[in-house]
Structure formats: C-alpha cells, structure tokens
N, C-alpha and C positions, 0 to 999 in steps of 0.2 A: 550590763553589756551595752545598752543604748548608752549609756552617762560617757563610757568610755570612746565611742564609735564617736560621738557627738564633741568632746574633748581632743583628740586626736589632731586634725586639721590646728587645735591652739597649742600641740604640744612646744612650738618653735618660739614660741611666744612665753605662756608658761613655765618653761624649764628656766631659762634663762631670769627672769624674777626671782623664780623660787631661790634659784644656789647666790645670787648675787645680797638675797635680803637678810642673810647672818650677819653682813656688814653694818647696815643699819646702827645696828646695836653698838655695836663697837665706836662708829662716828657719836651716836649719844653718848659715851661716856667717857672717850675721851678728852684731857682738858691740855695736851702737850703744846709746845712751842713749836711751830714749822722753822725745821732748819732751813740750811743756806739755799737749796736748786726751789723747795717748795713754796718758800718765803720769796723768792724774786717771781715767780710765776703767779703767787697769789696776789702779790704787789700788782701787777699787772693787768692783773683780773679787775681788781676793784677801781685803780687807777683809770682803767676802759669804760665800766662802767659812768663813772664821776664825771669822766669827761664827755657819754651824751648824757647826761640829767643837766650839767651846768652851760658847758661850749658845745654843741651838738657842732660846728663849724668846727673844731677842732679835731673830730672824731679821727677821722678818715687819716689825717696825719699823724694822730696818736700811737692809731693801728699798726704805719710803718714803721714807726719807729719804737715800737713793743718790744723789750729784750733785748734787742737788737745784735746779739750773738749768738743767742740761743733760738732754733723755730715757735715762731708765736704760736702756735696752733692752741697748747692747752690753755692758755690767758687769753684769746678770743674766745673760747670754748664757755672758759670760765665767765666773765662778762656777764654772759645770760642767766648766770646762779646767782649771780651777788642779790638780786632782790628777795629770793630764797632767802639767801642768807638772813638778811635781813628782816625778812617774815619770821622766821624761827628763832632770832635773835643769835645766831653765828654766823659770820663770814665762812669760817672754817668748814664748818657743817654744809653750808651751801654750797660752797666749792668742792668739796667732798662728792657732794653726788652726784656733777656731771664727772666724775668719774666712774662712779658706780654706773653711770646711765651710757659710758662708754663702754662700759664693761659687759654690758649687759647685752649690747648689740653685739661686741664681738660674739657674743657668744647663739647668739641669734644666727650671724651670715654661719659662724662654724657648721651651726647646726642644719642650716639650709642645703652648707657643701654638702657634709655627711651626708642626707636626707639623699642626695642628688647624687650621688656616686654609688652608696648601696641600692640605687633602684628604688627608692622611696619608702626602706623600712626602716621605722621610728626606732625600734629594737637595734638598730645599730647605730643609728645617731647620738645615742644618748649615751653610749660609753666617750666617743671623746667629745664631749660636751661638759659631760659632768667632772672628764680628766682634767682638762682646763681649770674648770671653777673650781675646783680643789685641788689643787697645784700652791704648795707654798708662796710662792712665789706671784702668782695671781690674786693671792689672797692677800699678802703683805703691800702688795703698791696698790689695791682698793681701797687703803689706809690712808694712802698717802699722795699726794699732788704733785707727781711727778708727769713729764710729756710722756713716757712710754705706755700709759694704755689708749694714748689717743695715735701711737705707731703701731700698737697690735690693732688696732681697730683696721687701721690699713693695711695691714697684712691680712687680716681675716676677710678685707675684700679684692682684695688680690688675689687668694686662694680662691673665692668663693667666683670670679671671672672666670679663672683658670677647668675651674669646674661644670660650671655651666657654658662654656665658651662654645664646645663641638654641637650646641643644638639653637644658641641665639642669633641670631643676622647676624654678621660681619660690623654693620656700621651699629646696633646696639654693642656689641663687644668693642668697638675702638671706642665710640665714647665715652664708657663706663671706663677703662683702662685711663683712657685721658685725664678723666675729673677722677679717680682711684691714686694716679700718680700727682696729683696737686692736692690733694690730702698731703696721702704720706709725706711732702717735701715740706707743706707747712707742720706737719706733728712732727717732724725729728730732721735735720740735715745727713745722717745716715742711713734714712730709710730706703731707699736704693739696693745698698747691702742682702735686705731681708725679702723684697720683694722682686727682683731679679726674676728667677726662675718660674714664679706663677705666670711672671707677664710676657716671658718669651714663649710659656706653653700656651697663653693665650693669645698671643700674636700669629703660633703657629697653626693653631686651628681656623684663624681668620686669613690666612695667605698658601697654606698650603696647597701642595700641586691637586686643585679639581678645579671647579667652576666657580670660583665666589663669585657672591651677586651681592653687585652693589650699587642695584637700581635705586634711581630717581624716589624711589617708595617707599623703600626702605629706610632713609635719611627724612623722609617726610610723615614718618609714622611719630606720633606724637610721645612717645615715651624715648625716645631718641633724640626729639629735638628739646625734651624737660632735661636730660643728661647732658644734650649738649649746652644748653643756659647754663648749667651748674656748673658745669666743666670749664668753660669760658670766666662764671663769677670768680672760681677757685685760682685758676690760671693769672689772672688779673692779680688776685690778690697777693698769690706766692711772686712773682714776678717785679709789684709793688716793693715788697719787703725786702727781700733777693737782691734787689737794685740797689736799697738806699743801704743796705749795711752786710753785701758782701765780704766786704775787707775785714771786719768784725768776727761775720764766721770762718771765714778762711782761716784766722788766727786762734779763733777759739779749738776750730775742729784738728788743726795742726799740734794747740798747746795738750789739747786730751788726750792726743795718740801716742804722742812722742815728747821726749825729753823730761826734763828737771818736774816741767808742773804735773806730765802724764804720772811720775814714775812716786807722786805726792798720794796716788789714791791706786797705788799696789808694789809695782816691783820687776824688775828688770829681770829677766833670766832667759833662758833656752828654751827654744821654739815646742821643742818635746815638754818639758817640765809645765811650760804655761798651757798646751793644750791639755795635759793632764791636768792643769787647776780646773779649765772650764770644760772639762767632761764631768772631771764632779760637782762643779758649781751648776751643768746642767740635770745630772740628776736627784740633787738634793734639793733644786729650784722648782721640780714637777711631780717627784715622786717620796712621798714618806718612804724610811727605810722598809717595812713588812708590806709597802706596796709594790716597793718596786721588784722585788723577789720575785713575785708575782706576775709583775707586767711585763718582765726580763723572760722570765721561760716562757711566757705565754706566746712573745714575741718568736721567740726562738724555736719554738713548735710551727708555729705557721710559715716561719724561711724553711724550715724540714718541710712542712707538707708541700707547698710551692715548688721546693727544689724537685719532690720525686713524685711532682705531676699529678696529685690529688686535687680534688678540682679547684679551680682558681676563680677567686674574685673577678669583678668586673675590670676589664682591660683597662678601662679609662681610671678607674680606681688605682691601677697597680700603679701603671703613668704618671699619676698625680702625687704617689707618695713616692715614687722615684725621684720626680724633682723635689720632693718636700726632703728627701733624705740628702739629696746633691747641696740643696738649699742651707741645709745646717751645716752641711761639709764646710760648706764656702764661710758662712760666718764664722763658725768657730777656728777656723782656720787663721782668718782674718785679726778677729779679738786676739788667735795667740801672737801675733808679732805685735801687739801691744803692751807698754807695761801698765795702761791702765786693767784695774780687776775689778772694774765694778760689776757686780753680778745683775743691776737692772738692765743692762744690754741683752739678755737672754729672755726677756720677758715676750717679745714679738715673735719667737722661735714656738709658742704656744702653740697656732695655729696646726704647723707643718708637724708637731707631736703629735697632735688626736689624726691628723690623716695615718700615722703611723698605727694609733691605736683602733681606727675603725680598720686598718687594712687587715690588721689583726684578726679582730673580731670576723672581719668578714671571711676571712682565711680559712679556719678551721669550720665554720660556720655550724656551729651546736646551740641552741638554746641554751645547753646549759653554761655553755661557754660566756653568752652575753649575758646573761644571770649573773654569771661570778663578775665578767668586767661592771656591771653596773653597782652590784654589791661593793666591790674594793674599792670603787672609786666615790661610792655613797659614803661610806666608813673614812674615807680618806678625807673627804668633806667636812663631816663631823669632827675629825680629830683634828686638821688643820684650823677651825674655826674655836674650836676647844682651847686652842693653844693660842691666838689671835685674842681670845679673850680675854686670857689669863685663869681659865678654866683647870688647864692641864700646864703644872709647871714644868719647868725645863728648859734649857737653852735651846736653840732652833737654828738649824743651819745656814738659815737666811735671815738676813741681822736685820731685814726691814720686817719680818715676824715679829713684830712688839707689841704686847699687851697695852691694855690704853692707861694713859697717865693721868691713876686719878686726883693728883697734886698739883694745884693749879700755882703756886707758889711763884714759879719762872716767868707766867704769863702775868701774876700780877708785879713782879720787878719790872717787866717789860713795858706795862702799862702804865706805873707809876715814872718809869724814868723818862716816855715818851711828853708825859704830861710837864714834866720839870724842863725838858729840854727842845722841848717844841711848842715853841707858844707865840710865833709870828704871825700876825695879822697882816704885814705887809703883803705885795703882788709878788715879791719873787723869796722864793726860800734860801733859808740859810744853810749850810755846809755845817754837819757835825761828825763826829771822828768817833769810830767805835776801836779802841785800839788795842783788843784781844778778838781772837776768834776762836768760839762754844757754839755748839750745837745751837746755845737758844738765847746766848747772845753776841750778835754778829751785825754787820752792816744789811745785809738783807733781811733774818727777824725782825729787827728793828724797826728798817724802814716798812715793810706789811704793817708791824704795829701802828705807825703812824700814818700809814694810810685808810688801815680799819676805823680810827680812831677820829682821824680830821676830813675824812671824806664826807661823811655824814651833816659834818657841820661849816662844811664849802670854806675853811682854812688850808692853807697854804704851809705856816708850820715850817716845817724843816727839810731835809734830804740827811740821807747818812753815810759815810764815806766809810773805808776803811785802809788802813797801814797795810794789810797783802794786797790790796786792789789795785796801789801804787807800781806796783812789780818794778820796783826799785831794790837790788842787793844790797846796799850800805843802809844804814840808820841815820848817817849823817843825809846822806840825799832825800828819804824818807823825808826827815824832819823839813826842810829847807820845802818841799813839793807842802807839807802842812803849812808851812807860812805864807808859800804864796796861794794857797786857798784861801784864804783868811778866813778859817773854820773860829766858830764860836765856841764848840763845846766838843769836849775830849774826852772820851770815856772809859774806862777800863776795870778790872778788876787788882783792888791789893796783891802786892806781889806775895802768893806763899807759897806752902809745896802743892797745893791743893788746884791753883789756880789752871794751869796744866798739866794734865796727865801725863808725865814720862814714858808711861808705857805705851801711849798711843802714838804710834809713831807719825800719823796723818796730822792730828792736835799738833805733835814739836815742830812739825816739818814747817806750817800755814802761821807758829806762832815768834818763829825766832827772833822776830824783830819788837816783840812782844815788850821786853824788859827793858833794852836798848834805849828804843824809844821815849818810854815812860822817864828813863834818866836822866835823859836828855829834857825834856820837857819841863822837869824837877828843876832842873840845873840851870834853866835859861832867864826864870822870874818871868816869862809873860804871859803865863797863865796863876791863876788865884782856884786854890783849891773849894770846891761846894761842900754846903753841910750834906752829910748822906743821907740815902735814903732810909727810911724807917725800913721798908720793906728788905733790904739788903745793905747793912753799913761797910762791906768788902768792897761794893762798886763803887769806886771811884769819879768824880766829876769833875771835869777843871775849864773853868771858863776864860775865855782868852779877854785879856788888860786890853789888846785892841780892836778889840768886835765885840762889845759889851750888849 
C-alpha cells in the first residue's frame, strides 16, 4: 500500500511511457522507405541540423525557409533527434522518437486535464489516457513522421488550458493560450480548426462577467513571465515563417481542400455520404470493433443517467466535453465538404475523445465501471500493438497500421542509386529528375536519402525534382520545363505492368505523365542511357549529353 501511495503523484508521468514503449520495438525493427509527406519532413530535419554543425550563420534562415508550404514544426522538432540518430546509427530511428516523445506528453497534459476535471481521481484519468494510447490510429502515426502528433500535442494543450482555466490567474491563462496558439500554427496550418472551442472556453473563464484581476503581480509572477518569453520566442518564429512563404501555403492549403489535386487522395461526393465516410474513419481510427460495442453502450448509459438526473459529474467536466463534442461537430463537418480523405486529419480529435470517455466514466460513477473502461482499453492496447507488430495478422482499418518491413531491399536501391547519382563535390547542387512516383521511390525519398547520406560527409551532391512537381498538364510542356532545368540525371522505372498499380487509383492519378514523358525523352537523343543498377536492373538512368 505505501509502494502505491508513494507511485501515485508519478502516475502522470508513468502511464504515459509505459503505453507509448510498445513502439520502441516496432521502430527497431523496422527497415521501410519513408514516403513522400515523411521523407520531406525528414529531409528537413537533418538538412536543419547540417546547417548548425557546418554554417551556424545560415541556421536562422534555413529555418524560414523549411518546407515552406508545409508548417515546419515537426522538422524543427526533428533537428534535435538527428544526433540521436546518429548515436544509434539511424536517422529514421531518431526521428522516430521525437515523436514518440510527442506522443508521450500528449498523453501527459491528457492526463493532467482528466486528473483536473474528475477532482483529482487517478481511477478516472487512466481510462481516457489509456483510450488514446490505444487508439489505432495513435498507434499507426507513432510509426510514422508525419506533422499531426506535434498538432495533437497542441490540442492536448489547448484542452488542458480550457481545463484548468476557472482556477489559474487570468494573465497565466492568456499567456499559456498565446504560446498554446504559436505551437499549433507552427505544427499544422489547420490547427485553428481543432483547437477553436478549448480556447474560447478558455478565453471565457478569463473575461467573463465577475471581477478579473489583472494586477500588476500577476504579470510579474515568474511562471508568467517564463510563458510569456516562450510565447514571444514561438510568435517570432511562426511569424518569421508565415511571412516569407505565405503565398506557398495559401496554395498548398487551397490545392488539399479543393479541386483536381484535393480530389487525387479521395473523392468528390455529397456532403451526407462524405460525413458518413469520416464517422466511420472516426471510429475505426479510436476504437477496435469489440471495443467500441462496448464504449458505445457505455456512452449511451451515461446520456440515460444524465438525462433523468442521476447524479452528475462535475459541472466543469460536463462543460468541457460539451465543447469537446461541439469541437468534433465543427471538424468533421468541415473535413466533409472536402474531397480530400485522408484519415490522418482525425488524429488531433484524440484529445476531445477521452474528455468524452472520462465524462463517461465519471457519469455512471461505479468502480466497477472504471475497472471494465480500463480493462477494454488495456486489451485494446495489447491488440492494437499485436497488430502494429505483425503479431496478429489481418488487414486493419487504418492503412498507416503496418507491420514493420523487415526487407531492407527498397532502401538499399535507394542508397545505391543516390551513390551513382549524386556525387558532386562542387558548391552548388545539381538538379536530377525522379520521373515515376512509388511509395519509396519519389523525388522526396530520394532526396532524405541523400541527405542521410551526404550530410554526414559536408557534400553537396545533388537535389531531386520531379515530373508531378512541375504541375504542368501536357507532357510536351513537362519535357520543355526539364530542359530548361538542365537536370543531369533522369530516373524512372522500365515500363511494365507492374510498374504502376492500375488499381490504385492515387498511383494512376500522380503518375500519368509517367510514360509520356519517358517517350519523349527516348525519342529526343539527349540523354544516354546508364548501366543498371545491380541492386534493381528495372530502374532506369539516363544521363543528359548536356550536363555531363
């Protein structure tokens, strides 16, 4: 009883390691190629780094100009892993675990709201904590180096303001919100969307009709003016970035939402049909099938008791999963007039789930109740990570759910073709042309690879373009944009059936200028075809007669 009395105050601490370190395992044994979003953000990461070890004078501008249509947040983030990396002898691995380490705080402030709204019983914090960490979906992007667990993180402190707001000072709650909102603006340019609701219920606790005090002392209390430094660092920086490649995101966030490129990574249709896609993209994203049975009546027992006035949860509690319920309204609403469907947009929705599931919990209020919620979502844990393994076979609703690839095969084509094709010693790099788009080989694979690769050894090397990147419609304009790059090396795969999947309809859509091009290229004599590579004689090389 002491060992537990004595543990209790580290439960916040604690939990969170514990559900986050099944991952581990899976990063050692994984050996896969990062695709296209993971691969420009990992590029970025080690690119950051490289430039303070070599040009410390360069940093600062590097910074703003990171991505530059996408929020730098996770390739700042990353930066600070790459020597990781490189202690353990993986980029990937390193980078890997400032996401686990993001991952692992969300699930920290989660547990702190809980903690904070049931009155300070551990017994109800640890159902939606552990709901979280075993949430398909949470567990599938802890895999993988995407920006969205550094926007859940800011959601989770969004919610975690909104929670503690009714009892902190006034000017501790704006500044927290301040430096809360220049996060999330550097981790996603949608994060707005998701954090809305927490920050106007925390706005309204700090202006509502009584007396705020927002004495002179207040603002001069030292954990106030540590948030407000940070708040100001953050500000600065999102603002920096924001400034110099606005026009960039405007165009990126406009091309994802709508149109031709949105409609490349899902599907146009009726407002009704698409909210029905991401109802069930959202329970298939948090809840295994025999859990969610489970969490669905459970739910549903507690709006019955609520309704006919059995005793109720903590007011501030109901309040907070009111707006956490309004909150998901708004996004998934949102998401359905889009015809993008990518289901990583549901992963920040995490947060405002376990308010759902502790209000539960706290609803019916049984022991044995929180027994079972921590039970099914302990098993759910287990099973999700069983599957994550490749422990438990089966297809899995959530396609970022994949087993680790233990065939290193792709990464050493990767590595051999960079070595063949990037070998400039000069001060400025050359232009080469990746001109298929695969999973794992693409203009941004590629270039990670050569960054992993030449970073190390303070070369320069090459850059990688690609034929979709051009967003040129003809083949003929295509080609004509490649000449006057005056790219060296042009790479692709033999044309066969195999080379593009027909059946994927995102592959046809990213590759149609695929074959075109290569004809053209055939056709014209001013490229000279390469011996192949050992490791893959399908990939094709062709080095240009006039950039030799």
């Amino acid at each position: 009883m002491r060992a537990v009395t004595y543990l209790r105050p580290m439960l916040p601490y604690l939990l969170p390691l514990a559900v986050v370190s099944p991952s581990l395992v899976w990063l050692a044994r994984d050996e896969s190629v990062w695709t296209w979003d993971q691969a420009w953000y990992g590029k970025g990461s080690v690119d950051l780094f490289y430039t303070i070890v070599y040009t410390p004078a360069d940093w600062v501008p590097q910074m703003q100009a990171a991505l530059y249509a996408q929020a730098p947040g996770v390739s700042w983030v990353g930066q600070f892993f790459v020597p990781l990396g490189l202690l353990i002898h993986s980029f990937d691995d390193g980078l890997l675990v400032s996401i686990l380490v993001t991952q692992a705080l969300t699930l920290l402030l989660t547990y702190r709201s809980l903690l904070e709204l049931s009155g300070g019983r551990h017994s109800l914090a640890v159902p939606g904590c552990v709901m979280i960490a075993s949430a398909p979906l949470f567990v599938a992007l802890s895999h993988q180096f995407f920006a969205e667990p550094l926007q859940l993180l800011a959601v989770a402190w969004f919610v975690l303001l909104m929670t503690f707001a009714p009892r902190w000072s006034p000017a501790f709650t704006l500044t927290q919100l301040w430096a809360a909102a220049a996060l999330a603006m550097l981790a996603k340019v949608s994060s707005p969307l998701y954090c809305l609701g927490p920050g106007l219920a925390a706005l309204w606790c700090v202006f509502k009709p009584r007396a705020p005090s927002f004495a002179r002392s207040e603002w001069q209390n030292p954990r106030v003016l540590a948030t407000l430094a940070g708040a100001i660092v953050l500000t600065l920086a999102a603002v920096g970035w924001y400034g110099r490649n606005l026009a960039h995101v405007v165009y990126h966030v406009s091309a994802a939402a709508t149109g031709p490129i949105a409609e490349i990574y899902g599907r146009r249709d009726s407002f009704l049909n698409t909210m029905a896609y991401w109802l069930g993209a959202l329970r298939d994203g948090f809840f295994l099938p025999w859990a969610l049975a489970a969490s669905v009546a459970a739910f549903l027992s507690a709006v019955v008791a609520w309704v006919i006035g059995r005793k109720r949860p903590p007011a501030h509690l109901t309040a907070c999963s009111l707006v956490a319920l309004a909150q998901m309204a708004v996004v998934l609403g949102t998401l359905s007039l889009s015809a993008n469907e990518d289901t990583r947009y549901l992963l920040p929705l995490a947060p405002h789930v376990a308010l759902l599931v502790g209000w539960t919990v706290s609803q019916i209020g049984r022991p044995l109740m929180t027994g079972l919620a921590i039970l099914i979502f302990s098993l759910q844990l287990a099973d999700t990570h069983a599957r994550a393994l490749g422990i438990v076979r089966g297809s899995s609703a959530v396609r970022w759910l994949l087993p680790p690839a233990r065939e290193p095969r792709e990464a050493a084509i990767l590595e051999s073709l960079v070595a063949r094709t990037c070998t400039s010693t000069g001060s400025v790099p050359y232009l080469n042309i990746i001109g298929i788009e695969l999973p794992w080989l693409n203009q941004n694979s590629a270039s990670y690879f050569a960054a992993k690769v030449l970073g190390p050894r303070r070369l320069v090397g090459c850059s990688y373009g690609s034929v979709y990147s051009f967003s040129l419609p003809e083949p003929d304009e295509i080609w004509r944009s490649l000449l006057a790059a005056n790219i060296r090396y042009y790479v692709t795969k033999r044309p066969s059936a195999h080379a593009v999947r027909s059946a994927d309809p995102h592959l046809t859509a990213i590759n149609r200028n695929y074959l075109p091009v290569l004809r053209i290229l055939r056709a014209s004599g001013a490229f000279t075809l390469e011996p192949s590579l050992p490791e893959d004689p399908e990939i094709l090389i062709f080095r240009s007669k006039a950039n030799p």
